[in-house]
N, C-alpha and C positions, 0 to 999 in steps of 0.2 A: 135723546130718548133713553130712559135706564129698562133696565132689563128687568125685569119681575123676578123674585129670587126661586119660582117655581121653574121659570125659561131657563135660570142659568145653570141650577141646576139637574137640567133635562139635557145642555149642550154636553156633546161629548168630549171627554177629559183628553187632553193630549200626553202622549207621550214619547220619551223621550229615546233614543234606538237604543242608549246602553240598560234601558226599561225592559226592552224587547227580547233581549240576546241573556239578558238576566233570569236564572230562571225561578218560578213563586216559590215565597218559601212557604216550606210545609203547615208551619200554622195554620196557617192562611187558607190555604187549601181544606184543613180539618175543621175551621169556624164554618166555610161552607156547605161541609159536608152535615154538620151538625142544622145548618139552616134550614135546609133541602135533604130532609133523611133520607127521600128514596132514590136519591142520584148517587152515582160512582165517582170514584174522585177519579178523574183522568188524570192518567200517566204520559208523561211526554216522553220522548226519545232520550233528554236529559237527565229525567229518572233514571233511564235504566242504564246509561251509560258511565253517571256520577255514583263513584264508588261511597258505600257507606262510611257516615265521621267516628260513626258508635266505637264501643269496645265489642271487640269480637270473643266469642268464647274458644278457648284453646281447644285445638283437635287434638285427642290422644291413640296414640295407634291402639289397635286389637292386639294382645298379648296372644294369640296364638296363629298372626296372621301373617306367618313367613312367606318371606318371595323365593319360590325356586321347586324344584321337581320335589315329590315325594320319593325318599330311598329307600331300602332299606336298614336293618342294624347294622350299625358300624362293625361288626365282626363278619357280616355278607359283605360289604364291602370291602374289606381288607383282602376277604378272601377271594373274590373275583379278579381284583386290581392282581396278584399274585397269580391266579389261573391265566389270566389273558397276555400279563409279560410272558409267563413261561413258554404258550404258545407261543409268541413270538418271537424267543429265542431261539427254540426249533426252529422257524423258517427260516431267522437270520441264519444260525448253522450251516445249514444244506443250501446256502446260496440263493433267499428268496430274494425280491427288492424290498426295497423300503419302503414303495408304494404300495404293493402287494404286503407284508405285513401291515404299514398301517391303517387300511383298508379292512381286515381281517380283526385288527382289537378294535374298530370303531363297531364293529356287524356284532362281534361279541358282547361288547357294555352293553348295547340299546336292547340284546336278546336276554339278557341279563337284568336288566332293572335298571341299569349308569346310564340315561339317558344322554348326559350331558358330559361327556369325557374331550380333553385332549390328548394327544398323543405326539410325542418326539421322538423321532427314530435316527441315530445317526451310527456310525460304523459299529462301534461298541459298544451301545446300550441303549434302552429302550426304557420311557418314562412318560406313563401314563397318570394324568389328574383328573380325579373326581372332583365337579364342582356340585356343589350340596348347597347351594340357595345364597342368602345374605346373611341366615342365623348363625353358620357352622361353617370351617372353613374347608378348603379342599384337602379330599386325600390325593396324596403321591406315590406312587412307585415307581421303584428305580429298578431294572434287571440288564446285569453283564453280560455282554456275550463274550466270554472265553476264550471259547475254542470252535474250530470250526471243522465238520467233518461230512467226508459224502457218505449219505445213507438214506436214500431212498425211499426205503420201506417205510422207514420213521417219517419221513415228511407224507406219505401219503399216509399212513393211519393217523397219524396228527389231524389233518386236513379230513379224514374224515369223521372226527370227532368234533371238529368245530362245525359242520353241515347237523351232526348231533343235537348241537346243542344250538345253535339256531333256529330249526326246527322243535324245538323243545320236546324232542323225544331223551334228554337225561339229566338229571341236574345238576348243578354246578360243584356239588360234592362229588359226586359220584364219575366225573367229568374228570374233576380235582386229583382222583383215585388213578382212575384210568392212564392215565396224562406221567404221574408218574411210574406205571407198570410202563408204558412206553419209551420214557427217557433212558431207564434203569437195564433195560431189555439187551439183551445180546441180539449180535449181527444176526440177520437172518441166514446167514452162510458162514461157514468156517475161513478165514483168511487165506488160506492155500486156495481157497476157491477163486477167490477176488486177484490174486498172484497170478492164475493163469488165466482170468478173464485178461489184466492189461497183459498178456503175452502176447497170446489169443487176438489183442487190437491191433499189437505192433503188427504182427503176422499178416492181416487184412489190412493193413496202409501200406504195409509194401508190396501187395499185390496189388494197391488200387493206384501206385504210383508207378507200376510196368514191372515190379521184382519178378524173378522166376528162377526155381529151383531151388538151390540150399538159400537165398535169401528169406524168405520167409520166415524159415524154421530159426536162422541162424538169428532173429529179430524178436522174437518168440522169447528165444532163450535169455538174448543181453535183458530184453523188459523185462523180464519176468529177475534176475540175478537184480537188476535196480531198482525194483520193486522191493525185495527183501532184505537190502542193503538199505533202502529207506526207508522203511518199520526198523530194524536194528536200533537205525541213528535218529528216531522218534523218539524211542524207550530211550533212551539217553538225553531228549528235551534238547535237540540240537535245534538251533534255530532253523524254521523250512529256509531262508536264503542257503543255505549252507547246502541244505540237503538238495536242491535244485544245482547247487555248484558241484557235488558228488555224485549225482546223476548225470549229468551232461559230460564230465570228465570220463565212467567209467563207459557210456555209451559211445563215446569217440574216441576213446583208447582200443575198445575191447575190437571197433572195424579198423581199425589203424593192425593191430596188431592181428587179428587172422587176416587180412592182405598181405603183411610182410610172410608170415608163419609159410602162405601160401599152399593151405591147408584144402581148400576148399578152391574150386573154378568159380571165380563171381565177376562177372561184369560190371554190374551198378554198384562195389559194397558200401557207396555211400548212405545210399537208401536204408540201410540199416541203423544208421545215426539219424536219418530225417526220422525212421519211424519211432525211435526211439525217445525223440524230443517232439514227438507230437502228443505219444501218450504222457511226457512232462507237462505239456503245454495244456494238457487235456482239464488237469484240475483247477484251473486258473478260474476266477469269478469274473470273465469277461464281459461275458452276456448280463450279469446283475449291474455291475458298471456302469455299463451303457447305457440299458435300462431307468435308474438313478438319474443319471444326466439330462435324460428324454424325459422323464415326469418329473425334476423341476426340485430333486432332493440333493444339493449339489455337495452337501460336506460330505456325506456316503459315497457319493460319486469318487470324489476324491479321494478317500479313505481305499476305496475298493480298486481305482487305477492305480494308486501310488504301490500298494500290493502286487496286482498282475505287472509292476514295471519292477517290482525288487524282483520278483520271482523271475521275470523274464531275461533281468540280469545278470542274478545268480546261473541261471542256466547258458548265458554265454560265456559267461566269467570260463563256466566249466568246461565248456568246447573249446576255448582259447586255451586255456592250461593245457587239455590234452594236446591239441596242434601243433603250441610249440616245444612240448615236451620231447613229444614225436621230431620236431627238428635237431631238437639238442642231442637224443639220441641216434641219429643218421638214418630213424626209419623213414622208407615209402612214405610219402603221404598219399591219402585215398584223394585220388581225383575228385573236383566239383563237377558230376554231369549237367549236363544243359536240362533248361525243365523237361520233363516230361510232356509229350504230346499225345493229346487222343487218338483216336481213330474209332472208325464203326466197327472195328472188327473187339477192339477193345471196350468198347462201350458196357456189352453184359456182365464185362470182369470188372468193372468200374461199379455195377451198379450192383451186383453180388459182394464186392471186399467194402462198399460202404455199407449195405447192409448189417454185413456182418461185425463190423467194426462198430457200428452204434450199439449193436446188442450186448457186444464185450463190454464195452463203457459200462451200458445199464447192468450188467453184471457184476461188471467191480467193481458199479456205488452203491452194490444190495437191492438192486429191483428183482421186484418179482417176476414171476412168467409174463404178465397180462402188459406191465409197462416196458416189459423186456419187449416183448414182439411190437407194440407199436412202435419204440423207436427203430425197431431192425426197418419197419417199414421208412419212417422218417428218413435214413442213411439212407436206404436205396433210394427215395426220392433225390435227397440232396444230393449225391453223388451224379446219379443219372443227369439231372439237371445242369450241374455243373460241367462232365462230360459233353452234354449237348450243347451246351454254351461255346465251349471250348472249342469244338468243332467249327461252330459257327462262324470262327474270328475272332470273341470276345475274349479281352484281356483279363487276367485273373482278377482284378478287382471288381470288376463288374457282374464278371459270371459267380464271383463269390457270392457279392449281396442279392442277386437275382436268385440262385439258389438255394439262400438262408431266407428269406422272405418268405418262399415256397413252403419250404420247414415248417417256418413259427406260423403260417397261415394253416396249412396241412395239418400239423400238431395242438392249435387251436379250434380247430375244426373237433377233431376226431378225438382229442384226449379228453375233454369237458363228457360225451356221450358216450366212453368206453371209462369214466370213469378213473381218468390217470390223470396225475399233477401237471400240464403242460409246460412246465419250467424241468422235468425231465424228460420227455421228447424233445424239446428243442435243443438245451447242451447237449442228450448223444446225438442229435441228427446233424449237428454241425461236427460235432469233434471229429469223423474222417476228414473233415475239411480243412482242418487247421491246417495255420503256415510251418509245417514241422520241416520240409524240404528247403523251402524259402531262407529260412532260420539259419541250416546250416550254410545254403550257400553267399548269404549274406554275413557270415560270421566268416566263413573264409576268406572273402573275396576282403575285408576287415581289417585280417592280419596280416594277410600277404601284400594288399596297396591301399589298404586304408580306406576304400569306397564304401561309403556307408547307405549308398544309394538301395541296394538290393536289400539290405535290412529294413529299411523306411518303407520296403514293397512289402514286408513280411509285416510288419507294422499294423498298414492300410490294410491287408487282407484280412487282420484278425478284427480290427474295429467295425471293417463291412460286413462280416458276419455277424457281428455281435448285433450291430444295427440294422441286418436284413430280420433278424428273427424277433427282433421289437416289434418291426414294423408288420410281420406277419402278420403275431400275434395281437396287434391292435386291429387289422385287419378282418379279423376274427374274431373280436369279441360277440359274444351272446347278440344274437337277432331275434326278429321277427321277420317273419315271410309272407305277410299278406300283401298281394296283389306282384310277389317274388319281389319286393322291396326289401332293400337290406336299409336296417336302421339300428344303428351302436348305442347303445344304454348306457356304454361307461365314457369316462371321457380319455381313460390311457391303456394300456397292453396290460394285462393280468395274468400274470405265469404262473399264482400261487395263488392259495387264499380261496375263498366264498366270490362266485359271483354276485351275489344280491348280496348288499354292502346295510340292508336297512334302510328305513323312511328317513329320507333326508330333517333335520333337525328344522322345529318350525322357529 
């Protein structure tokens, strides 16, 4: 039976699966669009997934459509990048960290217009880059840091000019201006003044380490003779190692020699050479060191230890020359007394000669009244603290950093809301602490059998202080008080600088 050729073509047409998986070609599609006008040509998944065969038409960028922040004129910029190193060569100066400076030029660009800056901060120089988009390339600047000096004043009128211009109460010219009437500016005190603040310190560390009588005064006087023996041999561009070897030498010759003269009734006149290498030890960047170490900037670190180890050096170098000169000669040597021990009865003299020993310090690196007194407060805390430790049991390393913690907590607390730099409350509230006693009798005990065990205590003591008053001061950073919850804004210890650092970069 055949099929009618209306039936066969009425059966439906087979096909084949590589039919199926193939997808229509477009013609095809637009013949039946053309048959059936008011139907839509459906789109398969095919469609939209199979990339066009055509020729495409070339994209051309927008000639005005740069990627990256809007700046300003490259002569604001030049000139900013120059305002924000030179602030932060004052900080480096006066012993800021590295963290706390680059904290400080980051608050500045973003308050400025430099959105987008990097910054590199290592022992001796600071080098900040403007990045300006994809059209124009970054500016750079490079600033030295030289020279390095305590002054106080100068790091707090700095610091208050940056809050200035943060707050965009001046502009960057006028900032520019100020910035250097600051640098250019004479000490706020005459030198003689700063002479017999460190005398002034010696004088209150040997009272806070049991002196009495002509010891004080006679402490007073050696600091004060090697204080102006080391400005002399400044103006001469002696290297400080040297001048730390001339200090220690004329500090333990000058008790070597009134013991023999036996001028003077003195029981301890060793104490006179500890206090005398305390206020050496005094200007040392221990505390920035450590500092550095703790947030994570380790060639500054480095930079700044290998320093406080010439210096620390240099000032034994000088102790052992006097010592064994003193034997070549057949004088006396001044006995090593045993540490000093507290008592309650002792305690208030403890906490009045650290008092007072902080405020000398802030005096002879040019503070003013207002961060004068808070560190006097500072000293009497740490001293006190450490006394009471002492008391207690605890070994000096322990009671050191328990009572440097206190410090940089204390100091952090109260210097932010009295308006003081707390990177100078915490070095004077440590400085009666230093290992100036320890120093010497680990430098004796040296030359006479060699035991270098007591100097590695002197060591530890100085590194526990340095890292009790980091740890303070991180302790302390900037809160909030709701619900008396404490909650830290920053992630490390800021001893300098702006607390609000600026809108983190999106």
């Amino acid at each position: 039976m055949k099929l009618k050729p209306r039936a066969r073509a009425a059966a439906p047409k087979r096909r084949h699966a590589w039919q199926i998986l193939e997808a229509p070609a477009d013609e095809q599609a637009e013949k039946r669009a053309q048959r059936q006008p008011g139907r839509k040509i459906r789109q398969r998944a095919w469609h939209i997934l199979e990339p066009p065969t055509g020729e495409l038409p070339a994209v051309e960028p927008l000639q005005d459509a740069a990627i990256g922040p809007e700046l300003p004129d490259e002569a604001t910029v030049h000139m900013v990048l120059d305002l924000v190193t030179r602030i932060g060569e004052v900080q480096m100066a006066s012993g800021a960290g590295a963290s706390d400076v680059t904290a400080t030029i980051l608050a500045l660009t973003r308050a400025l217009g430099l959105p987008h800056c990097e910054v590199d901060v290592i022992f001796t120089s600071i080098t900040v880059s403007c990045l300006r988009g994809s059209d124009l390339p970054p500016v750079t600047a490079l600033r030295v840091v030289r020279s390095r000096s305590l002054d106080y004043t100068r790091l707090s009128d700095t610091e208050r000019l940056v809050q200035l211009l943060i707050r965009g109460r001046i502009s960057a010219e006028d900032a520019y201006t100020e910035l250097a009437r600051l640098t250019n500016a004479e000490h706020p005190y005459p030198r003689w003044v700063s002479t017999l603040a460190w005398g002034g310190m010696a004088g209150f560390i040997t009272l806070l380490l049991g002196g009495t009588g002509w010891l004080p005064l006679i402490s007073f006087v050696i600091s004060a003779v090697v204080d102006r023996v080391g400005r002399l041999l400044n103006k001469g561009a002696l290297p400080f190692f040297f001048q730390q070897v001339v200090g220690g030498f004329i500090a333990t010759l000058s008790a070597i020699a009134i013991v023999n003269i036996d001028a003077f009734d003195l029981e301890r006149p060793t104490l006179v050479v500890a206090a005398a290498l305390t206020v050496l030890l005094s200007g040392l960047s221990t505390v920035s060191a450590v500092q550095d170490a703790i947030t994570g900037y380790y060639v500054t670190a480095s930079g700044r230890t290998l320093e406080v180890a010439i210096m620390s050096a240099g000032l034994i170098t000088g102790v052992g020359a006097a010592i064994s000169l003193a034997a070549e000669l057949g004088a006396t040597r001044t006995p090593v007394p045993a540490t000093p021990t507290a008592s309650p009865l002792t305690l208030p003299i403890m906490v009045v000669a650290g008092s007072g020993a902080a405020a000398c310090f802030a005096l002879a690196s040019y503070s003013k009244i207002r961060p004068m007194a808070v560190a006097a407060v500072a000293g009497a805390v740490g001293a006190g603290a450490y006394g009471a430790l002492s008391l207690a049991g605890y070994n000096q390393i322990i009671a050191a950093s328990i009572a440097a913690t206190l410090v940089g907590f204390g100091g952090g607390v109260l210097a932010r809301r009295l308006r003081v730099t707390p990177l100078v409350v915490a070095v004077s509230g440590i400085t009666p602490l230093l290992p100036g006693f320890s120093t010497y009798r680990g430098m004796s005990q040296l030359v006479n059998n060699g035991d270098i065990k007591i100097l590695m205590s002197a060591a530890a003591i100085g590194l526990a202080l340095a890292a009790g008053v980091v740890l303070g001061e991180w302790l302390a950073q900037p809160v909030k008080t709701g619900l008396g919850r404490l909650e830290r804004k920053l992630s490390g210890p800021r001893m300098a600088g702006p607390l609000n650092t600026g809108r983190p970069l999106e």
